[in-house]
C-alpha positions in Angstrom: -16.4 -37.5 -26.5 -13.2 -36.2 -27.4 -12.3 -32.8 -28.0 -9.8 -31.7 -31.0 -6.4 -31.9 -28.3 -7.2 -35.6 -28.1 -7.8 -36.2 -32.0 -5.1 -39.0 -33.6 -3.5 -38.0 -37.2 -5.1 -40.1 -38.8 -8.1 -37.7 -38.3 -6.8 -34.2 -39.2 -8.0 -34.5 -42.3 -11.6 -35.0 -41.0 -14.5 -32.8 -40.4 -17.2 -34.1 -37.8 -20.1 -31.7 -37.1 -23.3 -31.6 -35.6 -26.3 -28.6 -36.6 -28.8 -27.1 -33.8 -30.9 -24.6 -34.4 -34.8 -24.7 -34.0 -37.2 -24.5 -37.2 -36.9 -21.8 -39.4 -33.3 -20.6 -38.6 -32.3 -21.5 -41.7 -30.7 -25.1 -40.5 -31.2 -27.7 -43.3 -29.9 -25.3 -45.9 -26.9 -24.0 -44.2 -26.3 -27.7 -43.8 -26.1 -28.8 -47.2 -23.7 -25.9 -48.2 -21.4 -26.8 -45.4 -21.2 -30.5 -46.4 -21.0 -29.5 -50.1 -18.2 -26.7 -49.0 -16.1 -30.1 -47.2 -17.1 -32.6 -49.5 -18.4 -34.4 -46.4 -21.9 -37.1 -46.1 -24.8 -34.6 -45.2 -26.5 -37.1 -42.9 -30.3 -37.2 -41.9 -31.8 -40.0 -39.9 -34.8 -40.3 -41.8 -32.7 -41.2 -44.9 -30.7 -43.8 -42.8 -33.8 -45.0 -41.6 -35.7 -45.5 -45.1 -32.4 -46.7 -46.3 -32.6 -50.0 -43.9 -36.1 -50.8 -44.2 -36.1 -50.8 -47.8 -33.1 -53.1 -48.0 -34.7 -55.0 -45.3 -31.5 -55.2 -43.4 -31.9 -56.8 -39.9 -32.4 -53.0 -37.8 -34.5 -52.2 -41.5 -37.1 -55.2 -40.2 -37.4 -54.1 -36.5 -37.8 -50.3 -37.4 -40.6 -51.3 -39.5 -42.9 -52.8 -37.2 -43.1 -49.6 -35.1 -43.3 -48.0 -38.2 -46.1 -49.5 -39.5 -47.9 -50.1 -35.7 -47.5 -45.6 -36.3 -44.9 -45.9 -33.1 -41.7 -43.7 -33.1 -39.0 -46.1 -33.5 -36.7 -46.2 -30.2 -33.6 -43.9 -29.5 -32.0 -47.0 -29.6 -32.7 -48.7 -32.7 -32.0 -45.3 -34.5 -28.5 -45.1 -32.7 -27.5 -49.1 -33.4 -28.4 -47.7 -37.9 -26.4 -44.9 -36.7 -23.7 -47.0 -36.1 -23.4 -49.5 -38.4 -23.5 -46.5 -41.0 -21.0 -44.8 -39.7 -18.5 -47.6 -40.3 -18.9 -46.7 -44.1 -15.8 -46.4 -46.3 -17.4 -42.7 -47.1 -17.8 -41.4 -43.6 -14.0 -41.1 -43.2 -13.5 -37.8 -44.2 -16.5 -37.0 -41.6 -20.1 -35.9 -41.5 -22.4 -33.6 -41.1 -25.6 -34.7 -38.4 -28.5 -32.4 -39.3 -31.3 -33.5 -36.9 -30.1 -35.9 -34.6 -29.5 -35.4 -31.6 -32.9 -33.9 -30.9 -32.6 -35.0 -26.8 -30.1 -34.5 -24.2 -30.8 -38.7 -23.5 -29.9 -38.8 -27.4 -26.5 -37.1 -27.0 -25.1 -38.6 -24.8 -26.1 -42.3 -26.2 -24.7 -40.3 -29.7 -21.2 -39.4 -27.6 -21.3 -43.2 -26.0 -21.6 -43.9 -29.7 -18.7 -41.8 -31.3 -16.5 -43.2 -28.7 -17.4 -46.9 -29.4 -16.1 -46.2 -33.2 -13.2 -43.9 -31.8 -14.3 -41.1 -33.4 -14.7 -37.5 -32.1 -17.3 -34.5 -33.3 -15.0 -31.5 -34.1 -17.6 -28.4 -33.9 -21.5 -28.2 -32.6 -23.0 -25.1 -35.0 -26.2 -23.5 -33.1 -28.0 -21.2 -35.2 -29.6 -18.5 -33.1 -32.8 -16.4 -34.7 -35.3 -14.5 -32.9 -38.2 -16.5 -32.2 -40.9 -13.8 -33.6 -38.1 -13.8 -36.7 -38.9 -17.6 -37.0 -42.5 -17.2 -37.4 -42.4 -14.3 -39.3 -39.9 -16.3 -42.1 -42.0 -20.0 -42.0 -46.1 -17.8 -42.2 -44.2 -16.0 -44.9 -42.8 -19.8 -46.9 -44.7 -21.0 -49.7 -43.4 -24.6 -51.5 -43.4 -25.6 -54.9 -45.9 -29.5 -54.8 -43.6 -30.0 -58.1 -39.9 -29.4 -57.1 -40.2 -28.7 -53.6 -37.9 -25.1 -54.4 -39.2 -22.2 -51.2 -40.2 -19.2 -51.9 -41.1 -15.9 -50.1 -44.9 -15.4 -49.9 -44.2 -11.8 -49.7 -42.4 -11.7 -52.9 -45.7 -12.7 -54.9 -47.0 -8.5 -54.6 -49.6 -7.0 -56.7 -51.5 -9.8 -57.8 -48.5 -12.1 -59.0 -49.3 -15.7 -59.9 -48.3 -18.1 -57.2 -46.2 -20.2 -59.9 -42.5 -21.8 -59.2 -39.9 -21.6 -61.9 -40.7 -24.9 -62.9 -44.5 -24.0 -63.2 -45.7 -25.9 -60.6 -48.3 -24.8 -58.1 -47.2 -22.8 -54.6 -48.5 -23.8 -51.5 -48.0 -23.2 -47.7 -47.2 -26.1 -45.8 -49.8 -27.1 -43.0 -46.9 -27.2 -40.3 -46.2 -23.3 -41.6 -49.2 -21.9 -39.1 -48.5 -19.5 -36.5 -50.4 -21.5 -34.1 -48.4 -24.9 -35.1 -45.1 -23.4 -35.2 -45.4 -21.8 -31.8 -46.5 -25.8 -30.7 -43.0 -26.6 -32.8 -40.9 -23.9 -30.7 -42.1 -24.5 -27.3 -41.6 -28.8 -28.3 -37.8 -27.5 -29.1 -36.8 -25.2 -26.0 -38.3 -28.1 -23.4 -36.3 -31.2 -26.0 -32.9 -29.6 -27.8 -32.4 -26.5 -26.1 -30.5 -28.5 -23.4 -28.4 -29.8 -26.0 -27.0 -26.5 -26.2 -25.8 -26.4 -22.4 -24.7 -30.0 -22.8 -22.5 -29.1 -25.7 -20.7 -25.8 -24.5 -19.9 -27.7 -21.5 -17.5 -30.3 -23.6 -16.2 -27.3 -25.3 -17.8 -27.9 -28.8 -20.5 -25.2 -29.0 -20.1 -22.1 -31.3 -23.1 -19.8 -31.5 -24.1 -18.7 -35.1 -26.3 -15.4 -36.0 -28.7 -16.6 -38.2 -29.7 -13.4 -39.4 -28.9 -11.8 -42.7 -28.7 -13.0 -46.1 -27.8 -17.4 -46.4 -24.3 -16.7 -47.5 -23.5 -14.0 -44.7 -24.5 -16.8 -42.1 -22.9 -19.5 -44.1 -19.8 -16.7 -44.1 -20.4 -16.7 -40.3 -20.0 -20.7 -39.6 -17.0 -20.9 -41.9 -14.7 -18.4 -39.8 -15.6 -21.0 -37.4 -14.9 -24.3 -39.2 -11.2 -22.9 -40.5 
C-alpha cells in the first residue's frame, strides 16, 4: 500500500480512509459525518453484499449459497465485490471503509487489493474509548423499532414515556447486554486490535479520543484529515 509521498496527481483531490474502533466508540456515526463532510461513498460491506445478490450479479449468486446454507461468506468473495465496486465512476473522489477490515488476514488481502486498482488509503482513524465507557454508553442505548433514531436510556428520568420523536416504541437491542458486549469486546481485541499495529507500522494510523460530545471527536478527526 502506498503512503501519501507515493500518491500520483491525479489523486490529490481524493480522500481514502478506513474507520477502527471497537462497538460503542461512536464509529458508524462519526463515519457518516466524515463522508458527508468530503462528499465521499460511506461504504459498508453488508450494503455491497445485498447489493449483488439482489441484482444477482455473478459474486451476487455465489454469496448467496453460503448465505442461505447460514455460512459466512469467504474473505475472498467479499474482497473480489470489493473490487469490482471500487472500479465505480463514484469512488474516484475516494471512500470511506466502515467495517471492513475486521482481520489482520483481511488487510492485507484489502492492501493486495488497493494496489491491484493503483489506489492508495490516505488516513486509518482508530477511535479509542475506555472499555467500561463502552458498556456504560451501549446498557445505556435504547432504539426507536420505527425510525431506528438512539437515544439515551438515562434521559427517560422520572417516569418519562419511552416514546421516539416519531412516536414509535423504544427498545434495547438484544446485542446491548453487559454480558454480550463484553463477548463483543474480547471477539475485537483477539480479531481488529492487530489491525491497529498493522496500520501504524505503514504509517497510516492516527489515534482518535472518542470521548466528549460527537462534534468534539468529529472536531478531533478533522485536524487530522486537513
Amino acid at each position: 500500500m502506498r503512503n501519501n509521498n507515493d500518491r500520483n496527481n491525479k489523486d490529490n483531490n481524493a480522500m481514502r480512509l478506513i474507520f477502527l474502533g471497537a462497538p460503542g466508540v461512536g464509529k458508524g456515526t462519526q463515519a457518516k459525518k466524515v463522508a458527508a463532510k468530503f462528499n465521499i461513498p460511506h461504504v459498508s460491506t453488508g450494503d455491497i453484499l445485498r447489493s449483488e445478490i439482489n441484482n444477482k450479479t455473478i459474486l451476487g449468486e455465489k454469496a448467496e449459497e453460503f448465505v442461505n446454507s447460514g455460512k459466512l461468506v469467504p474473505d475472498d468473495l467479499i474482497l473480489d465485490m470489493i473490487k469490482e465496486e471500487l472500479k465505480k465512476d463514484k469512488y474516484k473522489k475516494g471512500f470511506l471503509m466502515d467495517g471492513f477490515p475486521r482481520t489482520f488476514e483481511q488487510a492485507e488481502k484489502f492492501s493486495k487489493l488497493l494496489n491491484d486498482l493503483n489506489l492508495n488509503i490516505d488516513k486509518v482513524i482508530n477511535i479509542i474509548v475506555d472499555e467500561n465507557e463502552i458498556i456504560k454508553r451501549l446498557t445505556d442505548r435504547v432504539v426507536c423499532k420505527v425510525c431506528n433514531k438512539v437515544y439515551k436510556l438515562s434521559d427517560f428520568k422520572d417516569g418519562k414515556e419511552l416514546k421516539c420523536d416519531c412516536g414509535g416504541e423504544l427498545y434495547r437491542r438484544k446485542d446491548d447486554s453487559e454480558e454480550v458486549i463484553k463477548n463483543r469486546l474480547d471477539v475485537y481485541k483477539k480479531q481488529t486490535e492487530p489491525l491497529v499495529e498493522y496500520y501504524k507500522n505503514l504509517g497510516l494510523l492516527e489515534n482518535i479520543d472518542g470521548l466528549g460530545t460527537e462534534n468534539e471527536v468529529f472536531e478531533r478527526i478533522l485536524a487530522q484529515l486537513w
